[in-house]
C-alpha positions in Angstrom: -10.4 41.5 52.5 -6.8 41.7 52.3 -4.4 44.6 53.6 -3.2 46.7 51.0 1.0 45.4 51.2 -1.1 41.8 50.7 -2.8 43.0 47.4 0.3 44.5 46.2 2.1 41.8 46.9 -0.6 39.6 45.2 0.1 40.8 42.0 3.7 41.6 42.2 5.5 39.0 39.7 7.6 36.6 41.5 9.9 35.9 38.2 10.2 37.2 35.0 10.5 40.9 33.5 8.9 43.8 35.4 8.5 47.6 35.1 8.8 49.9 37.8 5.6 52.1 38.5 6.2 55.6 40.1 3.9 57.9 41.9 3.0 60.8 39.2 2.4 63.0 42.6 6.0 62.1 44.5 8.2 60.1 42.0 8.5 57.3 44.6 8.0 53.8 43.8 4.6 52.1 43.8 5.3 48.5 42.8 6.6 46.4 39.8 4.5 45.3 37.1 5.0 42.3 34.9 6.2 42.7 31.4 3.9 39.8 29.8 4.4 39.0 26.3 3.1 38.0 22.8 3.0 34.3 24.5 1.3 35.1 27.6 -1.4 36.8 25.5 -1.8 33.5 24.0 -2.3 31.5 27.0 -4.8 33.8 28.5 -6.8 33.1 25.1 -6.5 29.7 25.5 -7.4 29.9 28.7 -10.2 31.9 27.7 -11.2 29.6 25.2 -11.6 26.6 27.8 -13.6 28.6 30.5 -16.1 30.5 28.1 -18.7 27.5 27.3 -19.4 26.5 30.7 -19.5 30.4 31.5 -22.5 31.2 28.8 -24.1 27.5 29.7 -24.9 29.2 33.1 -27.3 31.3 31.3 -28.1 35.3 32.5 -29.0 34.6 36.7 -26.3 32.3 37.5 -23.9 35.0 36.2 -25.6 38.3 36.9 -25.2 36.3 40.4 -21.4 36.0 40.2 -21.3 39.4 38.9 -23.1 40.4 42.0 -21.2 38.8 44.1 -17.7 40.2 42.3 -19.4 43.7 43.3 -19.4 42.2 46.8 -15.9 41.5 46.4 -14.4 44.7 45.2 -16.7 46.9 47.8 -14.6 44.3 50.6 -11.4 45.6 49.4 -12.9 49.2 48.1 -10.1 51.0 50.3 -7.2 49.3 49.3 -8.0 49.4 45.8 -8.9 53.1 46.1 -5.4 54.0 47.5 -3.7 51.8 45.0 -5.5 53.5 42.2 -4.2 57.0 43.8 -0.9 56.2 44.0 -0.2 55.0 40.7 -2.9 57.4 38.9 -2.3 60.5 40.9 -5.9 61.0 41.4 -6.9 62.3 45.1 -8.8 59.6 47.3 -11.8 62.3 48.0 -13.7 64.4 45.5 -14.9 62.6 42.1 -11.6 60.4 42.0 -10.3 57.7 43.7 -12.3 55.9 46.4 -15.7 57.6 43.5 -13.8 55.3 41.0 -13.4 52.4 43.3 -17.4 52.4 44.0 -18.6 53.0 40.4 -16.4 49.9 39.6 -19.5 48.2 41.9 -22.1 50.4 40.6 -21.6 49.4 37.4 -21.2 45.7 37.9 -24.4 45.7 39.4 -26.0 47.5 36.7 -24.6 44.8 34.4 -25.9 42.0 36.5 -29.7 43.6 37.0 -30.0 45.1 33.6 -32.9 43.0 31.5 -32.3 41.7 28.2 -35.1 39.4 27.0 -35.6 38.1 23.6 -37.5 40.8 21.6 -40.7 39.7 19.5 -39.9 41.6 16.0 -43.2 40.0 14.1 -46.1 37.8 14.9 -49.0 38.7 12.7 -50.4 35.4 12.5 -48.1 33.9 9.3 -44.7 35.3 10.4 -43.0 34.9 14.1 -39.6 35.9 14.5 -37.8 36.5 17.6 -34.4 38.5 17.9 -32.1 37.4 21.0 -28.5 38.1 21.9 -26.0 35.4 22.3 -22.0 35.2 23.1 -19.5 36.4 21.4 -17.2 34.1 22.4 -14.0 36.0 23.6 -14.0 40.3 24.2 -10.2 41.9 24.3 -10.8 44.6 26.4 -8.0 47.9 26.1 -8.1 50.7 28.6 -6.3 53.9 29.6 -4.7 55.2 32.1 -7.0 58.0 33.1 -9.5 55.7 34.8 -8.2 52.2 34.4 -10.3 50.9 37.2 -13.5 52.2 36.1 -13.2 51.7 32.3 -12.2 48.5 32.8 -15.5 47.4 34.2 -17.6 49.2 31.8 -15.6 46.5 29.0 -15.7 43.6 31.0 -19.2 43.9 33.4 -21.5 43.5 30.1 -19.2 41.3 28.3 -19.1 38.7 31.2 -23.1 38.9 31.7 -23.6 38.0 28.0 -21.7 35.1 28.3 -18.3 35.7 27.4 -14.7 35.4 28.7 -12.3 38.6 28.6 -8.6 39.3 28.2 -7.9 42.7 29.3 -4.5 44.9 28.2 -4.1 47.8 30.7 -2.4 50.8 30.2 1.6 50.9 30.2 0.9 53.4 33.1 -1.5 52.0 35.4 -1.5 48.3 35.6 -1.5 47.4 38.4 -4.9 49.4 39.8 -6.5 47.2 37.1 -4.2 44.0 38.1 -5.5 44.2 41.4 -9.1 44.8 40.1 -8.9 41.6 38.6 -7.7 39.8 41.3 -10.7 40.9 43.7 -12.9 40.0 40.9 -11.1 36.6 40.4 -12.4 35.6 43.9 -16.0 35.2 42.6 -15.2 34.1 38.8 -14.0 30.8 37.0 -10.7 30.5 36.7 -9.3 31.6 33.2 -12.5 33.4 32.7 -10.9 37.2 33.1 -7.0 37.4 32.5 -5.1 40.5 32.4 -2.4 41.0 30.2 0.1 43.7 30.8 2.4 44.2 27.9 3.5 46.5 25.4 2.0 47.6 21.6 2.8 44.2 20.6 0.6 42.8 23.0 -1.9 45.0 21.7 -1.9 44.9 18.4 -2.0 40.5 18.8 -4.5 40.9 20.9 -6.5 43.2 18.1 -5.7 40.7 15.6 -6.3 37.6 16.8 -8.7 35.4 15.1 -9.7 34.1 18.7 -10.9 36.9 20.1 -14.2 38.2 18.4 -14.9 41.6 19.3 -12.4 44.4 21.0 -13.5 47.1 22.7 -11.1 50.3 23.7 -11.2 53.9 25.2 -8.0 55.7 24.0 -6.6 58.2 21.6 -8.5 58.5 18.2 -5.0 57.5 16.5 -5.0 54.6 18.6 -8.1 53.5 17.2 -7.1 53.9 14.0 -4.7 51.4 14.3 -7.2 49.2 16.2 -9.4 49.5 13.2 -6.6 48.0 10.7 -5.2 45.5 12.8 -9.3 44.0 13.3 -10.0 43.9 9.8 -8.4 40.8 8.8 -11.0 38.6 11.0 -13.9 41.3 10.9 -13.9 41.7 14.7 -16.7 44.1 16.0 -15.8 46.8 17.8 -17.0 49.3 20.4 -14.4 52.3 20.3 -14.4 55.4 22.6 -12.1 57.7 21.1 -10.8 61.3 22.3 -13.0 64.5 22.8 -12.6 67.8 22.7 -16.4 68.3 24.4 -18.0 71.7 24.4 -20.0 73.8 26.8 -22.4 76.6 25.5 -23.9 78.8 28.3 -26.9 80.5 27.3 -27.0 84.2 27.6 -29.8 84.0 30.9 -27.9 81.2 32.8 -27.1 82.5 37.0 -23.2 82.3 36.5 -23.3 81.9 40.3 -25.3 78.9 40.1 -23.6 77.2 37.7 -19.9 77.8 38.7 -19.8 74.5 40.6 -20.8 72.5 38.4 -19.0 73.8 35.1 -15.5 73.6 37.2 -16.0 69.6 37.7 -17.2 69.3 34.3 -14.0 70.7 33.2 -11.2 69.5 36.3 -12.8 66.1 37.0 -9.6 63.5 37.2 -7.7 66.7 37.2 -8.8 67.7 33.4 -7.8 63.7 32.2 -11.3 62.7 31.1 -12.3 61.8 27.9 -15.4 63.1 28.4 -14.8 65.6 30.6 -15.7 70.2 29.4 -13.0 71.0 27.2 -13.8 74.4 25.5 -16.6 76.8 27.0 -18.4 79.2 25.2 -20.0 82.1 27.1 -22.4 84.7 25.7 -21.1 88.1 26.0 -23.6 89.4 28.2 -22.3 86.7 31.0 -18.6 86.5 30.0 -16.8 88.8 32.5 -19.0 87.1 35.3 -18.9 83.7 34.3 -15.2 83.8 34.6 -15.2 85.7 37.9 -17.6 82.7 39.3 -15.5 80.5 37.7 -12.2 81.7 39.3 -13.5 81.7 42.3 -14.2 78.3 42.3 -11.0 77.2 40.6 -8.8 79.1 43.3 -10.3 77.3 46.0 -9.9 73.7 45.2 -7.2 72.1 46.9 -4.2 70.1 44.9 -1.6 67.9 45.9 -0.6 64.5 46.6 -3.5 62.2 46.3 -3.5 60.3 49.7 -3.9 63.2 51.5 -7.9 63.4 52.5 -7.5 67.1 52.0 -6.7 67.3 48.2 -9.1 67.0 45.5 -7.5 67.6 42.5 -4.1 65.4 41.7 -1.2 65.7 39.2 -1.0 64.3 35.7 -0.3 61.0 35.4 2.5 61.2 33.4 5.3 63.9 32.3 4.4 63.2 28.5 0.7 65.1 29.5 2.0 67.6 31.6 4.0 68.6 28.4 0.8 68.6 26.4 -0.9 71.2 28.5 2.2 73.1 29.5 2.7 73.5 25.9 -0.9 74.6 25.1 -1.3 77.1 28.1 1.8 78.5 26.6 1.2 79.0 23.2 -2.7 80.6 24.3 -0.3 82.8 26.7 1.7 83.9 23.8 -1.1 84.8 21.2 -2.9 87.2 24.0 -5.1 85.1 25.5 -5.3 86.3 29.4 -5.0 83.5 32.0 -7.3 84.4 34.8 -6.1 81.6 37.4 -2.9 79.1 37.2 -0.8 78.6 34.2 2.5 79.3 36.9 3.4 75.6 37.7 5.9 75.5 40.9 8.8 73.2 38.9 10.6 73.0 42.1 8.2 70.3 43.8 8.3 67.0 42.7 5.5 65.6 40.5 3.5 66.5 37.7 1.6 69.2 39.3 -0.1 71.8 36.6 -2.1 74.0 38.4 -6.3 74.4 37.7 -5.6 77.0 34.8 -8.9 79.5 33.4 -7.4 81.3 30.1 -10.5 83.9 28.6 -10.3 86.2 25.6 -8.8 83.4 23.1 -9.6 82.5 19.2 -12.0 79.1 18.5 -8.6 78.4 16.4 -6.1 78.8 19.3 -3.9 75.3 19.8 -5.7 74.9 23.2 -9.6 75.2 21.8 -8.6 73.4 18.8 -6.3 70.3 20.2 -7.7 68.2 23.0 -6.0 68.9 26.0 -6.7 66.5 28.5 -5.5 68.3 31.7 -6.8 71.1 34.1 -6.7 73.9 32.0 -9.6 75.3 30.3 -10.2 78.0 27.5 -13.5 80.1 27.9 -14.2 81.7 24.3 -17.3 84.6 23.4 -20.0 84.4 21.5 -22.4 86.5 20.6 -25.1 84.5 19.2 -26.4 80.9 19.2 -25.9 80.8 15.6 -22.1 81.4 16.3 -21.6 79.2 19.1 -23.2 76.0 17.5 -20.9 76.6 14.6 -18.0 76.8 16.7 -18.9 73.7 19.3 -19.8 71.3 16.1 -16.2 72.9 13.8 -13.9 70.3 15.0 -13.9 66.5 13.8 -14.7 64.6 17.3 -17.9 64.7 19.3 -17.6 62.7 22.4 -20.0 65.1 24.3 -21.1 68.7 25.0 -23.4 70.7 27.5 -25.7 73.4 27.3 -26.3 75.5 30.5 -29.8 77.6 31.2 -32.8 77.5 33.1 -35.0 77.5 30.1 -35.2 73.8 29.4 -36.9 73.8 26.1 -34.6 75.9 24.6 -31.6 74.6 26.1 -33.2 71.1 24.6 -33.5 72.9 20.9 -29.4 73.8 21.1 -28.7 70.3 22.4 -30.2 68.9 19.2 -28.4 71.2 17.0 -24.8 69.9 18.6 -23.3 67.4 16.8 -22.0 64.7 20.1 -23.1 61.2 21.3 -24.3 63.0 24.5 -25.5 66.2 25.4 -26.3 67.0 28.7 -28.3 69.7 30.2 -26.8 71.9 33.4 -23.7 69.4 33.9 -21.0 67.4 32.2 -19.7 64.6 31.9 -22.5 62.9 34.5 -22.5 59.2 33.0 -25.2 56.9 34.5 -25.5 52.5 34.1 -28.4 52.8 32.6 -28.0 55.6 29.9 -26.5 54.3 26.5 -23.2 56.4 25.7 -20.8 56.4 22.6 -19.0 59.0 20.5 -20.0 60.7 17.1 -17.3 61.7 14.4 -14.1 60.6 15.1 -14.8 59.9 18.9 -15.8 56.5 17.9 -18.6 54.4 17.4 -20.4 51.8 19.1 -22.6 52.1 22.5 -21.4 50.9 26.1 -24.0 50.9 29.3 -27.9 49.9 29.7 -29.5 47.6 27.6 -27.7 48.5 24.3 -24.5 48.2 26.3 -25.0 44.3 27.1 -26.5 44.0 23.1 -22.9 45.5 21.9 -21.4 42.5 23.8 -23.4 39.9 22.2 -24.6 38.2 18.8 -27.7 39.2 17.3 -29.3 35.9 16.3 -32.9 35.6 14.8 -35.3 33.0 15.0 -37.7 33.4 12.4 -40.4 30.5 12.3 
């Protein structure tokens, strides 16, 4: 275990071009990250390509073991990684943020590591026998954002290393060096040139997409983003696994407790401060609950601390960058001027530094308002009536993404019969957003294809190869 100046330093670039990485919560400086280029990309394939066949020679123990051990590794240097993470994210060390991040990031490597994957029988009926099993792919590029760049980053590169493969990984612009450092502690327990990052600009990116080394790419962004992702592949076929943006909805039935589920909707909604892909976007409350769903909800919002992510008291952080805070400024705005009424926030104190938008409730808006309609990845959330489940199934399923969505009741069965009428990859019943190793999870529409996690997860990072015979 290292100090955290030592892992800083560790990854701070001794040469060459760097970009200076501020605190979103103070404006002060964090560290420099390297500038790597079109030519570094190519020597982290290369290196890639020299460490991958002994890697998938090891077969699935010997490197669920090192994946294991890696786990080991990060849980060793799980504080200093966390309060790297909140300094250059934003996101507060307690709550569902940083140090949560920091131990999912082991969670999920060890869910990798112990998932089974055997070869699957698919006939034997006495003439036929074919068996279907799941080899390398040879080399994943792995792109992640900035909203959880530790995290993310594992769910690429945990499956893709236990299938055999080697990884090049392009962080965010805004948060390399939390997933720097990630690497490094991972490094410890892995073959050299087996897991490189790569921290350069769209360039970088859209090599790295291209490449006709590389043989699959998987990426959590911006649906445009994938878009591009999506051309640049073409040329060499490359599979993909894409997890696109969201704009998830949450329909509470007309006999939820709005008491009850206050807690729970809020941190669906303001997890990461609002910045998750995944996270409640647009809530839709029957009219016989309305007035005290927001009440509950206010409550709840008013009381949750924000501010500058190392203290231990704060559990809600600023935006990462001023380009977001602009976003939701913009939206709160424009509901403010159509009539909506914000209940809590939407007053952001522009005196103190950082991107600080305050937990924002706005009620009484239009399903076609700017901030229902757009996705706006921040800590404010628009509550919209309906008055029958008709109406609010049309509404949750009108726009062109479906990441996920939520349906709040006691009555299971029939929250169950709404679930299946929303069109999103994942529906979940009484909460949001609550992602689990061992539950497959993709996008529907335009939030992107492909599945990450469990035993599909580990199949998406692998060949399908048939024996028949």
């Amino acid at each position: 275990m290292e100090t955290y100046d030592a892992l800083l330093a560790s990854i701070t670039p001794a040469a060459g071009e760097t970009r200076t990485i501020l605190d979103p919560a103070t404006g002060t400086v964090v560290g420099e990250a390297p500038v790597h280029t079109v030519d570094d990309l190519e020597a982290a394939v290369a290196a890639a390509q020299a460490a991958q066949p002994a890697w998938a020679a090891l077969g699935h123990d010997a490197r669920s073991a090192a994946l294991l051990k890696a786990a080991d590794a990060v849980e060793r240097s799980a504080e200093e990684l966390a309060r790297l993470l909140s300094r250059e994210q934003g996101k507060p060390l307690n709550g569902p943020n940083a140090r949560f991040e920091v131990g999912a990031c082991a969670a999920w490597l060890r869910a990798a590591a112990t998932t089974p994957l055997e070869p699957e029988t698919v006939v034997d009926d006495g003439q036929t026998y074919a068996e279907l099993h799941y080899r390398p792919i040879g080399i994943v590029g792995a792109i992640g954002p900035w909203n959880w760049p530790m995290m993310i980053t594992i769910w690429q590169i945990a499956p893709a290393l236990r299938m055999g493969n080697a990884v090049v990984v392009k962080p965010s612009k805004m948060t390399p060096l939390s997933v720097l450092a990630l690497a490094k502690v991972l490094n410890e327990e892995l073959p050299e040139g087996l897991l490189t990052v790569v921290s350069g600009d769209r360039k970088v990116g859209a090599r790295l997409a291209e490449h006709p080394a590389i043989g699959k790419v998987m990426f959590t962004g911006s649906t445009d983003a994938g878009r591009e992702i999506i051309k640049s592949s073409a040329g060499t076929v490359k599979r993909l696994t894409l997890e696109l943006g969201g704009n998830d909805a949450g329909i509470v039935l007309p006999d939820a407790d709005p008491k009850a589920i206050a807690q729970d909707l809020f941190w669906g909604a303001f997890i990461n401060t609002g910045q998750t892909c995944a996270a409640l976007k647009r809530l839709y409350v029957h009219d016989d609950i309305y007035d005290a769903v927001c009440q509950e909800l206010s409550k709840v919002a008013a009381a949750m601390p924000m501010g500058v992510g190392l203290d231990e008291n704060n559990v809600l952080g600023p935006l990462q960058n001023k380009a977001q805070y602009d976003v939701v400024a913009r939206l709160v705005e424009a509901a403010r001027d159509s009539g909506a009424r914000v209940l809590v926030g939407g007053n952001p104190d522009t005196e103190q530094p950082g991107y600080f938008y305050p937990a924002t409730l706005v009620a009484d808006i239009d399903n076609d308002n700017p901030l229902v309609a757009e996705e706006q990845f921040g800590p404010a959330l628009p509550i919209i009536r309906y008055s029958t489940i008709d109406e609010a199934v049309e509404k949750a399923n009108a726009l062109d993404v479906g990441l996920g969505a939520s349906v709040w009741s006691p009555n299971l069965p029939e929250a169950r019969k709404v679930a299946a009428r929303i069109q999103a990859g994942t529906v979940w019943i009484n909460k949001h957003g609550a992602v689990d190793p061992r539950v497959p999870f993709g996008g529907a529409k335009q939030s992107g294809y492909g599945l990450e996690f469990g035993v599909e997860g580990l199949k998406a990072v692998g060949v399908p190869q048939v024996i028949n015979g």
